[in-house]
N, C-alpha and C positions, 0 to 999 in steps of 0.2 A: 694746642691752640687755646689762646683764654678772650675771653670777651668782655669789653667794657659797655654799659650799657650807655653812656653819652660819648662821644667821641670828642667833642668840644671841649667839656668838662674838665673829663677822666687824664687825654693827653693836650693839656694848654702851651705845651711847650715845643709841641713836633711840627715839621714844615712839611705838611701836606703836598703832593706831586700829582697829578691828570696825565697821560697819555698824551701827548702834541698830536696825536692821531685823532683824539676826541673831540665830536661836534659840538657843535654849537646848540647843539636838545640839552645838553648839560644831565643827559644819561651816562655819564663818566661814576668810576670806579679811581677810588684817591689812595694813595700809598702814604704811606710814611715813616722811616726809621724811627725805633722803638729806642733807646739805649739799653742795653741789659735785659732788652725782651725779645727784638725782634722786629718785623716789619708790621704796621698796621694796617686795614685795609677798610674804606669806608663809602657811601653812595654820598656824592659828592653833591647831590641833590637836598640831601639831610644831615648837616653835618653835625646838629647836635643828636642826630642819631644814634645807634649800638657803630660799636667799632670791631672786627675780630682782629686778632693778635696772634701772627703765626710766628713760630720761630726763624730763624736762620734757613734752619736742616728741613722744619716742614714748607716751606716757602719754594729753596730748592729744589725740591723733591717734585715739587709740581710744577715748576716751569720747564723742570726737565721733560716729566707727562707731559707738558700740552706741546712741548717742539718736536717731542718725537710721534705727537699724531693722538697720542691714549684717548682724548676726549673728541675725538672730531665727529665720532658716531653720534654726538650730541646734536651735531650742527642739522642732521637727516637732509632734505632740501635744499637746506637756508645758505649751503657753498655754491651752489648753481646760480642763486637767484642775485647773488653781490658780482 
């Protein structure tokens, strides 16, 4: 994982994506193919914010974790109350 510290900047050339699931608070998390790096990933709130930069393999690695449950002990509560 590498990190650019402005995401507007740094990737001027990627096409940013939001979740069609995400509200209208515009508390969204933005995606975006890297060419030769990777996926990026940024708070759609601040987009001349830090950006992080996972690869392919670490990207995968963790959607696999989160379908198969790895982080839900994160959620404690907060699956009840949605």
């Amino acid at each position: 994982m590498g990190q650019v510290p402005n995401a507007r900047v740094a990737l001027p050339d990627v096409t940013w994506r939001k979740s069609a699931r995400s509200g209208k608070q515009g508390n969204c998390v933005e995606l975006a193919p890297v060419p030769a790096q990777g996926v990026a990933v940024r708070n759609s709130r601040f987009p001349e914010g830090p950006a992080l930069v996972f690869s392919v393999a670490e990207l995968s690695s963790f959607l696999a974790d989160i379908k198969r449950g790895a982080y839900d002990d994160l959620l404690g509560d907060a699956r009840s109350s949605s």
